[in-house]
N, C-alpha and C positions, 0 to 999 in steps of 0.2 A: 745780203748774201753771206753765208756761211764765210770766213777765212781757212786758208788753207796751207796757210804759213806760219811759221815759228817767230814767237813775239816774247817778250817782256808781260812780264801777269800771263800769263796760257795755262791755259789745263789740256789735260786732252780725256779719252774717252777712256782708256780704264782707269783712271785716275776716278772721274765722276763713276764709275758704278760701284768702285771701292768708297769714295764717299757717302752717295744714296746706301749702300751697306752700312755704312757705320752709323748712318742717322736712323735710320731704322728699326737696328737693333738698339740703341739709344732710348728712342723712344719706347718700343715696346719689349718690356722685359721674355717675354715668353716668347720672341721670335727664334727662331734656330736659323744657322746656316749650312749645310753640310754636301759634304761631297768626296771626292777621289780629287787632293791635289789642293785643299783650300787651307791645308796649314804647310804644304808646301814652300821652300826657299821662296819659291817664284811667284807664287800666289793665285795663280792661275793668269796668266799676264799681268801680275800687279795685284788683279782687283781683290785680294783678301788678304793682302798685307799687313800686318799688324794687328788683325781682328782679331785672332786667337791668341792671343798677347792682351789684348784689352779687356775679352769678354771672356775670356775661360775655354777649355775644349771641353765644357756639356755643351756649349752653344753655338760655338763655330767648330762643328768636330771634323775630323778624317773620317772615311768609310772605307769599308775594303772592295776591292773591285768586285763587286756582286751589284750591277746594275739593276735587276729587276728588284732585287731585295731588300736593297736602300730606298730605290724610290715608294716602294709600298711599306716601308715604315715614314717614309717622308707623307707620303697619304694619310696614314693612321696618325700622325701627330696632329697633321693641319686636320683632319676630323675632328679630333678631341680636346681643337680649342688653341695649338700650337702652331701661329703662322709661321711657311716654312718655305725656304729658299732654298732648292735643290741643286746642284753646280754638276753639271758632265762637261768634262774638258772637250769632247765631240759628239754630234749630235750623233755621227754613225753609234758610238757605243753604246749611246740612250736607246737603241733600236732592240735590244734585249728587256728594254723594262712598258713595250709598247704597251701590254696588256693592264699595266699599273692604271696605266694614264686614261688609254680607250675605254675599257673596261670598268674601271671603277671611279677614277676620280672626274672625266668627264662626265659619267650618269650621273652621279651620287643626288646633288640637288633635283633633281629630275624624278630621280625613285623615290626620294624623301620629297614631292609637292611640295619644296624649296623652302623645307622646315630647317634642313643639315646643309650645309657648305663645305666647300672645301679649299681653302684657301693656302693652296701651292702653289708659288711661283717655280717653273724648270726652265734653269740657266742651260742654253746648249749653244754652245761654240761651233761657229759651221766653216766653208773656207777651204780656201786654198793655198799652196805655195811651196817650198822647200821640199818638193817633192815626193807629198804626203800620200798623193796615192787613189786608187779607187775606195779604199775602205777608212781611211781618214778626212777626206775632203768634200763627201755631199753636200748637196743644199738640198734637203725635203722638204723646206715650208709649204708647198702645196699640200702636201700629208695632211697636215695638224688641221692646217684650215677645214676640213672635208671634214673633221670631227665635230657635232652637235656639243656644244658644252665646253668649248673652248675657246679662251680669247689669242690669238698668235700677235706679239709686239716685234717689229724690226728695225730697230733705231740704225743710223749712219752717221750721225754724228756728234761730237763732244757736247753742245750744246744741251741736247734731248735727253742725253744717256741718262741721267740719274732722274728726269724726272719722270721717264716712260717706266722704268726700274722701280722707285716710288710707289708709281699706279698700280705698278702689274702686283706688289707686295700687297696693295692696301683692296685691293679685287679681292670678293669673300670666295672669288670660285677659281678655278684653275687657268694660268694665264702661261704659256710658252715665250719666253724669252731669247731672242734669238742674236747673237752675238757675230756677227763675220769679223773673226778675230786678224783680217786687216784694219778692222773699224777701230779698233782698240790703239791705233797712234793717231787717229784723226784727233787736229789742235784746235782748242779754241779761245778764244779770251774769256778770263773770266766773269768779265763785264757781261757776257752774253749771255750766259747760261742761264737756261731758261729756269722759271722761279714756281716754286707750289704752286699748283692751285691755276695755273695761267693753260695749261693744256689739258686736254682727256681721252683715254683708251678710244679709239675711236675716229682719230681726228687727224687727217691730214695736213700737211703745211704745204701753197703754195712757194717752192724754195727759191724760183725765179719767174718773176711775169713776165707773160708775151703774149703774141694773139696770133701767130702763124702757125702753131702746130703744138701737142700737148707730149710730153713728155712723161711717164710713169714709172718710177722704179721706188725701191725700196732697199737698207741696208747697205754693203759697197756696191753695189748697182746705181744707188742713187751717189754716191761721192765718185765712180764714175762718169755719172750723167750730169752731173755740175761742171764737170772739168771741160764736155763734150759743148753743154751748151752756150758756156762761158766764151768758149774757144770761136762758137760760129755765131755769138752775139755783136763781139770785135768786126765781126765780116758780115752784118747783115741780117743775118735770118735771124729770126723774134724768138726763139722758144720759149713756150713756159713748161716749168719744169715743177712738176707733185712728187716731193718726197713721203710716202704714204706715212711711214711711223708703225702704223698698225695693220696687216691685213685681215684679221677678223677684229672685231667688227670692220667691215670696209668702210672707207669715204666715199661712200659712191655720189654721193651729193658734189661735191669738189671736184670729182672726175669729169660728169656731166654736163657740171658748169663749163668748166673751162675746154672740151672738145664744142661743144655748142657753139663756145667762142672761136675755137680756132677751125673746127671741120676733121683734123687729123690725130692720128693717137697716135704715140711707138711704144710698145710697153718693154723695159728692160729689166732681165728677170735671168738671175745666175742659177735657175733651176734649169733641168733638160725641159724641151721644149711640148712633147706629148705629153698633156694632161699639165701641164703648165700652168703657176699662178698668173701669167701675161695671158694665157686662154682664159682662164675665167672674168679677169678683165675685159676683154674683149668683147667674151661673149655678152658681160652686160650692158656695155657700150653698144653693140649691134642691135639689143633689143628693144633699148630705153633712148638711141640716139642715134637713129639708124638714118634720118632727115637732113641732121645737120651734117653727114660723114661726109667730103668732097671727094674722098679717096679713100681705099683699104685701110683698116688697120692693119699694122704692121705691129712685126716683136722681135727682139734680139735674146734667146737664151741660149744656153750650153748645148751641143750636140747630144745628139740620143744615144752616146757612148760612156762605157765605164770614164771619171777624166784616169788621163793616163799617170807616170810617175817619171817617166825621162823628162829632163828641163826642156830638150829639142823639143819632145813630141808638142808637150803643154802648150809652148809657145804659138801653135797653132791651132790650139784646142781651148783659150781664154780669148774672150773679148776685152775691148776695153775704152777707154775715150774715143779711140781713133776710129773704133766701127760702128760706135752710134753718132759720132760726129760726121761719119760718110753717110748711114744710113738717112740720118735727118736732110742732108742733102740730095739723094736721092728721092725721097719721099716730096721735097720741097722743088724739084725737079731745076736742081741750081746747076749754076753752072761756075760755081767756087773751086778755085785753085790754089790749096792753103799746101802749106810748107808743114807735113805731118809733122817733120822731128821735132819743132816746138811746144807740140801735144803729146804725142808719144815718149815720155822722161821717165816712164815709170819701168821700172825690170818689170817683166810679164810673172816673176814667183816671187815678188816680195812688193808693199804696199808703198814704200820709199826707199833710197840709198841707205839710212840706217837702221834697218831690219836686220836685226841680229839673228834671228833662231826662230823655230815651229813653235817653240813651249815658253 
C-alpha cells in the first residue's frame, strides 16, 4: 500500500515529474519542453525547476499566453521529428487549443495510414481548492477519452508519476497527461518508486486487495479512495480498490476480474456526473459483467453544477474520504459506526495542512 506520510528518503510527486523531465530531455537531445510558466520562479509547482538553467530556453522555453497557437507549433515540432512536452498550468485554458489536438494531432496518424506520428505529450493541471473557481478548476477527462487517437494518463501518486510521464513521452502519438495539482504533494519513499520498464500505458494497479466490493477511481479520486478504504479495512469491510493510472486505453481486463470477484463496483470520479467517466465504466461492467453484479453499480462524482468559489459553498460541493467510506458502507448494507473526525483531517480546499497557495 501506497504511504501517505512524511518520512526520511521521500520524494513526492512533482518532485518525480521534474525528474522523469530531466531524464528525458537528458536522454534525447531534440525533446522540447514548453509552456506558459515553466521558466517560472515556481516552476509550475516545482516540476520545471532548474530545467531552463540546465538545458537552455530553445529547449525548455516560455510561451506567450496564446494557447491554441503554442500547442499547434507544439504539433508541428513533434511532426517533424521533435518530441514535445506541452505544459498548460489548467486544463480550463487548454480549452482554446481544442481544435489543435481534436483536429489535427489526434487524426494525423490516421490520415497518414500510420506512416506520420505525432509524438506530443499535454501536461494539463486539473483541480481544485483556494477558491479557484468555475473557470479554473474542471476536471474533463471524459473529453479527451471520447477522442479517437488519444491515449488519456491520470497518475495519483508519487510512486507512478515519472514513470506514467516517461511512457506518455516515449508514445509516438499524442498522449494527455493529466495532473490533479493536489496530487503534486502526494509522498513517497524513494525505495518505491516505480522502475522503467516495470509498467505500461494501459495498465491498471490493483492498489488494495479484497473480495467484498470493487472500488475504481483514478488521479486524487483514487488517494481519496485509499484513505476511504483503509479507513473501513480497520472495521471489516474487504475492499479492493483499482487505481486506473490510464483511462484510455482502459484496463478493463482488471475491472472485470475483480467485480466478478466481489459482485459490486463504486466508481469515484471528480468529473460531473452526466456523461461521466464512472458512466462509461459502468456501462462496461453492465455489458461484459452483468451475471456476476449482486447489486447496482453505484458512483460518486461532482454535482452537475458550475463548482462554485465561496470556501462555504465548495464545502458542500467536494466529496471526499468520508462519502465514499459512507457510500461503500451503504452499498455493503453495514451497519458500522465509525467516529468520521478520524477520517475527515483534511481542509475540504487544500490537499493537507501545509498547502501554501493555488500556484
Amino acid at each position: 500500500m501506497y504511504m501517505l506520510n512524511q518520512e526520511n528518503k521521500m520524494t513526492d510527486f512533482a518532485e518525480q515529474i521534474r525528474i522523469g523531465l530531466d531524464e528525458a530531455l537528458d536522454q534525447d537531445p531534440k525533446l522540447i519542453v514548453m509552456g506558459l510558466g515553466v521558466t517560472d520562479p515556481k516552476g509550475i509547482f516545482g516540476t520545471t525547476l532548474g530545467l531552463p538553467q540546465k538545458y537552455g530556453r530553445e529547449r525548455v522555453l516560455e510561451t506567450p499566453t496564446s494557447e491554441n497557437a503554442v500547442t499547434g507549433i507544439g504539433v508541428g515540432l513533434a511532426v517533424t521529428g521533435h518530441k514535445t512536452v506541452m505544459v498548460h498550468q489548467r486544463l480550463d485554458f487548454f480549452l482554446l487549443a481544442m481544435d489543435q489536438l481534436v483536429n489535427s494531432a489526434a487524426k494525423w496518424h490516421y490520415m497518414y495510414g500510420g506512416q506520420q506520428s505525432v509524438p506530443i505529450t499535454i501536461r494539463l493541471i486539473t483541480g481544485r481548492g483556494w477558491g479557484q473557481g468555475p473557470t479554473h478548476s474542471q476536471n474533463l477527462h471524459s473529453w479527451f477519452t471520447h477522442i479517437p487517437g488519444l491515449k488519456v494518463v491520470m497518475p495519483a501518486f508519487a510512486q507512478e508519476a515519472k514513470e506514467l510521464l516517461r511512457l506518455s513521452i516515449d508514445d509516438p502519438n499524442p498522449v494527455l497527461f493529466l495532473e490533479d495539482r493536489w496530487c503534486h504533494v502526494q509522498k513517497a519513499e524513494l525505495s518505491d518508486v516505480i522502475t522503467r520498464g516495470s509498467i505500461q500505458l494501459g495498465q491498471a494497479e490493483i492498489l488494495v486487495p479484497g473480495d467484498s466490493l470493487t472500488v475504481v477511481a483514478a488521479g486524487f479520486s483514487a488517494v481519496e479512495s485509499l484513505r476511504a478504504v483503509s479507513f473501513l479495512k480497520e472495521r471489516g469491510i474487504n475492499a479492493e480498490l483499482i487505481n486506473l493510472r490510464t483511462l484510455k486505453p482502459l484496463d478493463t481486463a482488471t475491472i472485470f476480474s475483480s467485480v466478478k470477484k466481489t459482485g459490486r463496483i463504486l466508481v469515484v470520479d471528480s468529473g460531473a456526473e452526466i456523461a461521466s467517466f464512472a458512466s462509461e465504466v459502468i456501462s462496461q461492467v453492465s455489458r461484459n459483467c452483468f451475471d456476476a453484479l449482486t447489486s447496482a453499480p453505484q458512483m460518486i462524482c461532482a454535482p452537475d453544477v458550475p463548482e462554485p468559489t465561496s470556501h462555504g459553498v465548495t464545502e458542500e460541493f467536494k466529496f471526499g474520504a468520508v462519502d465514499i467510506a459512507k457510500k461503500i458502507i451503504e452499498m455493503m448494507e453495514s451497519n458500522i459506526n465509525a467516529d468520521w473526525t478520524t477520517l475527515n483531517n483534511v481542509p475540504h480546499d487544500a490537499p493537507n495542512s501545509t498547502y501554501m497557495g493555488p500556484f
